[in-house]
ROMI-53790 format. One record per residue (C-alpha): chain; residue in three letters; x, y, z; residue number from 1. Coordinates in nm, 3 decimals. Layout:
<nodes>
<A ALA <X Y Z> NUM>
...
</nodes>
This chain:
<nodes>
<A UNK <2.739 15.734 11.379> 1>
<A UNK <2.448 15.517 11.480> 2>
<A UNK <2.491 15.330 11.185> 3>
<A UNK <2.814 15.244 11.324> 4>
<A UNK <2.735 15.160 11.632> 5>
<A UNK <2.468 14.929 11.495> 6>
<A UNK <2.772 14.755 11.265> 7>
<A UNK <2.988 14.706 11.566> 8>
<A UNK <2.714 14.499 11.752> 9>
<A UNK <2.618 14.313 11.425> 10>
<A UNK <2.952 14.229 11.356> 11>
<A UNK <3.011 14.110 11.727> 12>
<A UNK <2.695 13.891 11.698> 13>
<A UNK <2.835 13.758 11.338> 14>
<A UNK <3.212 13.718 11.465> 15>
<A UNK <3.146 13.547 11.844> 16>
<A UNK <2.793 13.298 11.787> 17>
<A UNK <2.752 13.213 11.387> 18>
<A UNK <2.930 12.927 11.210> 19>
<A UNK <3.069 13.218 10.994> 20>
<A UNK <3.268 13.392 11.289> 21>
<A UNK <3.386 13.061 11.407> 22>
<A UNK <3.595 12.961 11.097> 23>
<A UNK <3.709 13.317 11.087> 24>
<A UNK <3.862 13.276 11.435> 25>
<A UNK <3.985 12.923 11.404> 26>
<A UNK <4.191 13.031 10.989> 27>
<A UNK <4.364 13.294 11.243> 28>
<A UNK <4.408 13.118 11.596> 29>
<A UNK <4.406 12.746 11.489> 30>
<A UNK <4.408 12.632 11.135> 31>
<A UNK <4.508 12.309 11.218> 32>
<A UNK <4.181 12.223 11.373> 33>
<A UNK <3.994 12.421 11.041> 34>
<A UNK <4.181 12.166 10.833> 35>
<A UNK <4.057 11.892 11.057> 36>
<A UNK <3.676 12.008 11.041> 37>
<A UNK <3.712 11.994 10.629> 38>
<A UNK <3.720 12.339 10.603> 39>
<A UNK <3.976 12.461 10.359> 40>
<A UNK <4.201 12.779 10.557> 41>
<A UNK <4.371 12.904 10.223> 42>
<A UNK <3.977 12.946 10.104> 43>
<A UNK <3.862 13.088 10.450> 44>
<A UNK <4.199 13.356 10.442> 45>
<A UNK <4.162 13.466 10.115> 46>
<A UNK <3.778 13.539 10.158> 47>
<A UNK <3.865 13.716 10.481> 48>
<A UNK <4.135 13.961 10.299> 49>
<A UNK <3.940 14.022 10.003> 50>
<A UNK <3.663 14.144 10.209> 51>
<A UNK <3.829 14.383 10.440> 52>
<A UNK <4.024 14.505 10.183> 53>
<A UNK <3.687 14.570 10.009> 54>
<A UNK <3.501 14.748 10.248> 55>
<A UNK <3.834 14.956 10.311> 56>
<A UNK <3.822 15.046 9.982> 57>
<A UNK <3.442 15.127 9.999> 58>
<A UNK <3.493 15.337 10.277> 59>
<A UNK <3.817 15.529 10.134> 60>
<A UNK <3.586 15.628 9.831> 61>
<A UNK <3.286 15.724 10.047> 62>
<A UNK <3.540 15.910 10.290> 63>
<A UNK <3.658 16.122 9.974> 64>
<A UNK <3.353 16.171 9.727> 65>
<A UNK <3.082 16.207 9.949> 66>
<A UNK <3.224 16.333 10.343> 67>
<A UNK <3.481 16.575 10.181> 68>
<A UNK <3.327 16.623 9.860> 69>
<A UNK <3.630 16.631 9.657> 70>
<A UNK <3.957 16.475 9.666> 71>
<A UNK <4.217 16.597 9.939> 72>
<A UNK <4.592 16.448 9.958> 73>
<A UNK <4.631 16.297 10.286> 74>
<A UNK <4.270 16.347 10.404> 75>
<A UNK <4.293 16.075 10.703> 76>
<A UNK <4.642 16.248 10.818> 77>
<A UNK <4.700 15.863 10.926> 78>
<A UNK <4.339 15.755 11.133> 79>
<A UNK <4.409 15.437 10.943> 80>
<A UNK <4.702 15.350 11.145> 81>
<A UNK <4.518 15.408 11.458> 82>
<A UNK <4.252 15.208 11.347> 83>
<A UNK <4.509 14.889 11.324> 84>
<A UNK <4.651 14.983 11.662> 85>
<A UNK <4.300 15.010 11.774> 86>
<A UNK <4.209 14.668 11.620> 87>
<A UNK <4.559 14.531 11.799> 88>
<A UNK <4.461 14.661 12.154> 89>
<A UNK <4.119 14.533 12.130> 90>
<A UNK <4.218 14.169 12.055> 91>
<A UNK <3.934 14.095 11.805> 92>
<A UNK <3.648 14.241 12.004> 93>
<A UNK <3.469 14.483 11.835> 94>
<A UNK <3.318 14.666 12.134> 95>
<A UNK <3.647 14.771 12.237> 96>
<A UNK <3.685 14.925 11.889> 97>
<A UNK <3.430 15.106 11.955> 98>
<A UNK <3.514 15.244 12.263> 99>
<A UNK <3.872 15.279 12.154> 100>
<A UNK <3.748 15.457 11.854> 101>
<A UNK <3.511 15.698 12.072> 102>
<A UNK <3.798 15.810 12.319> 103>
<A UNK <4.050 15.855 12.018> 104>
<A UNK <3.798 16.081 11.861> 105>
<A UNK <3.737 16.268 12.170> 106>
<A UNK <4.059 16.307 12.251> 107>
<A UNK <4.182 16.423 11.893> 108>
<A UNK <3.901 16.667 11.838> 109>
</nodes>
């Protein structure tokens, strides 16, 4: 959990003041202006995907072989949507993941 907590700061820091974050919010809100910098948005996009879709993945397997120990049909009984809802209400701000996260967690426990 702290290790998550932790993450959600870093990847504040990373998404709001670095070069980095910038391009990542500008290939979403603004490509136009991306395009104009000399910054190619296909490039910046497909780096984004692959990389969520990696650390999904990453955290699917850990979720399975290591939290539950073996492998159990349905095991997230759909968190994953609520995480995208989550991710919609909080309008790219990773705090309010966070928070969203902790009162869906208290709430469903």
């Amino acid at each position: 959990v702290y290790l998550a907590v932790a993450l959600v700061f870093g990847m504040s820091y990373l998404y709001r003041r670095t070069q980095l974050g910038l391009n990542l919010q500008a290939a979403g809100d603004k490509p136009a202006a991306l395009d104009v910098a000399g910054i190619d948005v296909v490039r910046t996009r497909t780096i984004a995907v692959l990389t969520t879709g990696a650390l999904a993945g990453l955290g699917g397997a850990y979720l399975a072989n290591v939290g539950a120990g073996l492998f159990i049909p349905f095991i997230t009984n759909g968190a994953g949507f609520l995480g995208i809802v989550l991710a919609m209400l909080a309008r790219g701000r990773p705090i309010w993941v966070l928070f969203g996260a902790l009162l869906f967690g208290v709430c469903l426990s």
